[in-house]
C-alpha positions in Angstrom: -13.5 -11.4 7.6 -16.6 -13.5 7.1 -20.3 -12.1 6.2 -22.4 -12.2 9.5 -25.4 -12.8 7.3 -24.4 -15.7 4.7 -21.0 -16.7 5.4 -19.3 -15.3 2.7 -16.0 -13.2 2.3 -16.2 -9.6 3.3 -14.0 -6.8 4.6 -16.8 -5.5 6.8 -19.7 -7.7 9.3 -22.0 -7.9 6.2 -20.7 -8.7 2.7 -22.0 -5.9 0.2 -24.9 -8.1 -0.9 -26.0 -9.0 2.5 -25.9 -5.3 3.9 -27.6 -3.7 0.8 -30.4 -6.2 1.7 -30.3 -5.3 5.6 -30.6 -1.3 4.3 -33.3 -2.2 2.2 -34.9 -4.0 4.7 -34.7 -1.2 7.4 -35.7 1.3 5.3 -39.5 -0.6 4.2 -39.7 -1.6 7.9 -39.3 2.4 9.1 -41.9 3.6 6.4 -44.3 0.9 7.3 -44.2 1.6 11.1 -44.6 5.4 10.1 -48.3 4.7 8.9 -47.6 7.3 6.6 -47.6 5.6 2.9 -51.0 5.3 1.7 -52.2 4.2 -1.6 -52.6 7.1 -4.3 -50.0 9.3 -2.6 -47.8 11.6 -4.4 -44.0 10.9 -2.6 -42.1 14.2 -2.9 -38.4 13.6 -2.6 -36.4 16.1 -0.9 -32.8 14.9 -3.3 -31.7 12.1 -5.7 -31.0 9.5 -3.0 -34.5 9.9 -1.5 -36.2 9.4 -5.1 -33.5 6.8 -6.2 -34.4 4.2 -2.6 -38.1 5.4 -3.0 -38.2 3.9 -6.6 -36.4 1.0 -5.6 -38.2 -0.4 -2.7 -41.6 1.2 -2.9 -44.1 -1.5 -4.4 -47.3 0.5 -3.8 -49.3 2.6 -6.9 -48.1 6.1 -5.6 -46.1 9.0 -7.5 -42.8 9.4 -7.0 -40.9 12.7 -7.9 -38.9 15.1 -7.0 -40.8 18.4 -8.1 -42.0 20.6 -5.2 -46.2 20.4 -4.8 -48.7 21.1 -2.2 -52.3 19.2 -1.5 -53.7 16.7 0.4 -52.2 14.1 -1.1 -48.5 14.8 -1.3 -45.9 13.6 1.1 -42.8 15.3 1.3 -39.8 12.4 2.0 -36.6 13.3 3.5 -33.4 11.6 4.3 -32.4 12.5 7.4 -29.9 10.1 9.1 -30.2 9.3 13.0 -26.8 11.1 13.2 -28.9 14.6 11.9 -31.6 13.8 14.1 -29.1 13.4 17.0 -27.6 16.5 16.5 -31.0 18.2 16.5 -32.0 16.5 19.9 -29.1 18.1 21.3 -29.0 21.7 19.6 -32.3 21.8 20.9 -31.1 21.6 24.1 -27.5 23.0 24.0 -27.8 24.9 21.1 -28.7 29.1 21.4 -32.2 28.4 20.1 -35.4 30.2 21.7 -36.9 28.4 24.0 -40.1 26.8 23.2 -43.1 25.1 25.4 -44.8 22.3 24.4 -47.6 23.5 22.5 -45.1 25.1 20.4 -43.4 22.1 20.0 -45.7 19.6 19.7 -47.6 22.2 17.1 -44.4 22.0 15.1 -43.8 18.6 15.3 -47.8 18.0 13.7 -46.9 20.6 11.2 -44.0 18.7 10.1 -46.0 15.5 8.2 -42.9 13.8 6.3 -41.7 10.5 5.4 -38.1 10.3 6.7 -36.1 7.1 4.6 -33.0 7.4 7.0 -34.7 7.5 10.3 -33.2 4.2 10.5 -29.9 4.8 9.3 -26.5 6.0 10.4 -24.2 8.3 8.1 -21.8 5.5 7.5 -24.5 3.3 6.7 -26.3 5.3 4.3 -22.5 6.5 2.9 -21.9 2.7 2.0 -25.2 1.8 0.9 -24.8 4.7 -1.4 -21.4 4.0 -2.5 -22.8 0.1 -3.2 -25.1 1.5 -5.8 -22.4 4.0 -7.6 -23.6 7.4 -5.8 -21.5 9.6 -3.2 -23.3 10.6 -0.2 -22.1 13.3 1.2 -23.4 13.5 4.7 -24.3 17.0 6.4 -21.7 19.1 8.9 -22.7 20.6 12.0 -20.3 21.7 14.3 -22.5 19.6 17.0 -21.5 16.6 14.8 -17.6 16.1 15.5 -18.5 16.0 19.0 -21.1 13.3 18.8 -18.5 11.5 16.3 -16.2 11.7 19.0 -18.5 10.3 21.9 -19.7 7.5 19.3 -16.3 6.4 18.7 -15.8 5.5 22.2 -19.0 4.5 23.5 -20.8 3.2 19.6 -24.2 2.6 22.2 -24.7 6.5 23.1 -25.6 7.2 18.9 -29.1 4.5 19.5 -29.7 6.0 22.8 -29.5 9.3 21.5 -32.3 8.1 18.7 -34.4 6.3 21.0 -34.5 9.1 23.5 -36.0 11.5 19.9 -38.6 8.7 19.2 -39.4 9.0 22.9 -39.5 12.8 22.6 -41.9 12.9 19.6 -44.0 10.3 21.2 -44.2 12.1 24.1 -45.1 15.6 22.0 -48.0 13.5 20.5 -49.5 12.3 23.5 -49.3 16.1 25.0 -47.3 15.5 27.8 
């Protein structure tokens, strides 16, 4: 197979180089649209791969570490791939949970001020990228998860829908609506 990107021999679309790059590039592009990485921030990273990509494509003067802290200036940063925030679109709504109303959630949602590296990312992708660099990702179970496996296998589009329609959500939350 040939690299999409550069040409070159690979045995997946990208050749390892090329789709490290693309990761990379993905990530920085989610934390800039997020408007949440400021100058003079300390980044709190929720695990090792969280504080190992922070490191690596964070060029800003912040902190970066992985010790628990409260204040003003801390941002906690978690990896949480679109397949985990797929499945907790849908427990949401198919799941046994209480139901909420909107000022619940949207009060929830405000509460929740993080930086979220894999927004951007499927478990496969973040599984290679991880590999790339040496480290096993192990991605998280839910029993919600071999069903949307499943469904992605056979139609690949519904996992992006599925993301878009949580973006939508949380916009919608914001706006109060």
């Amino acid at each position: 197979m040939i690299c999409l990107r550069c040409g070159g021999k690979s045995k997946e679309n990208y050749c390892n180089g090329c789709f490290t790059r693309i990761v990379e590039k993905r990530v920085k592009k989610a934390i800039r649209e997020s408007g949440l990485l400021e100058k003079g921030l300390v980044l709190v990273a929720s695990d090792e791969f969280v504080e190992g990509l922070l490191r690596k494509i964070i060029n800003l003067p912040v902190t970066i570490t992985s010790i628990a802290q409260k204040g003003k200036n801390v941002l906690p940063c978690i990896g949480s791939t679109i397949d985990d925030q797929s499945v907790a679109f849908l427990e949401e709504y198919i799941g046994d949970r209480k139901e909420k109303n909107v000022d619940e959630r949207k009060a929830e949602k405000l509460k929740k001020r993080e930086l979220n590296l894999f927004s951007c990312l499927s478990d496969a992708e973040v599984v290679r990228y991880f590999t790339l660099s040496g480290k096993k990702f192990i991605p998280k179970e839910h029993p919600l998860k071999k069903h949307l496996d499943v469904l992605i296998k056979k139609y690949p589009e519904v996992q992006y829908a599925l993301h878009n329609a949580t973006n939508e959500y949380d916009h919608l939350l914001e706006k109060g609506i």
